[in-house]
C-alpha positions in Angstrom: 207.8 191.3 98.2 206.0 193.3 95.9 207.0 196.1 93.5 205.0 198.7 92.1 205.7 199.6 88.7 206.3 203.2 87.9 202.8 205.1 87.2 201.0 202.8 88.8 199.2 205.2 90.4 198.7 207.3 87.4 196.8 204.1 85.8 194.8 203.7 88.9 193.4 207.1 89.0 193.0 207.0 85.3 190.7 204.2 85.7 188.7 205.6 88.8 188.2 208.3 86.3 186.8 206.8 83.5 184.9 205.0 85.5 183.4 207.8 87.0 182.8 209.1 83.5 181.7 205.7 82.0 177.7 205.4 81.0 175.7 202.8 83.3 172.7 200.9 81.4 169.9 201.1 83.8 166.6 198.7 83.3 163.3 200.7 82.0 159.8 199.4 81.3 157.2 200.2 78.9 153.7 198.9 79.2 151.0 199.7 76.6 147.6 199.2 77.0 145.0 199.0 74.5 143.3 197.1 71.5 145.6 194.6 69.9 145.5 197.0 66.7 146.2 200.2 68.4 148.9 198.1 70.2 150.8 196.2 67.3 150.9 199.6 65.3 152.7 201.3 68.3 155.0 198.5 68.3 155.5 198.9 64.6 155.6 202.4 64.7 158.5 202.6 68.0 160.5 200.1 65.3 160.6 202.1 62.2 161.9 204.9 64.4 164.6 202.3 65.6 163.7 202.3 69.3 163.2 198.6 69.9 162.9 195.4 67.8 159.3 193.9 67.6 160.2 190.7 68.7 161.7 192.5 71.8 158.1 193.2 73.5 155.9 190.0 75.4 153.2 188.2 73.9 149.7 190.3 73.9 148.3 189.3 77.1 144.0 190.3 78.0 143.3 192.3 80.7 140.2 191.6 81.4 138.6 194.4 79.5 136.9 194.3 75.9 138.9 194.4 72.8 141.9 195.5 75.4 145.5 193.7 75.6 148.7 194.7 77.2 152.3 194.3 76.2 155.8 195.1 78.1 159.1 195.9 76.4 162.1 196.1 79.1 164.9 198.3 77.6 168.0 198.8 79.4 168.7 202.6 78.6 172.2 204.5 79.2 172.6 207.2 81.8 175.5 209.3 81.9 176.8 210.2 85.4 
């Protein structure tokens, strides 16, 4: 048979608590559009400011438009509750 210990509760309902309390990371994208220049400057620029790391964004990729590429950073970002 099993035996609760004494403030077993009191843990349980502690836990639900923080829990309640506790930040969730939640997925968020960034897409830039625009030259490769104007594009790797942003990039450098959301760095210095110790957003995200450079290598953390895709590869360039062309749309289809002149002089015109577009990247993605996915960032998971903290929300409280």
């Amino acid at each position: 048979m099993f035996i609760s210990p004494q403030g077993a509760d009191a843990s349980t309902a502690s836990t639900a608590a923080k829990s309640a309390l506790t930040p969730t990371a939640e997925p968020l994208r960034h897409m830039l559009f625009g030259s490769p220049n104007a594009v790797r400057t942003t990039i450098q620029t959301l760095h210095k400011r110790g957003y995200a790391e450079p290598n953390d964004w895709s590869k360039p990729v062309a749309t289809g438009k002149p002089n015109e590429v577009m990247t993605i950073l996915t960032k998971r970002v903290r929300l409280e509750r």
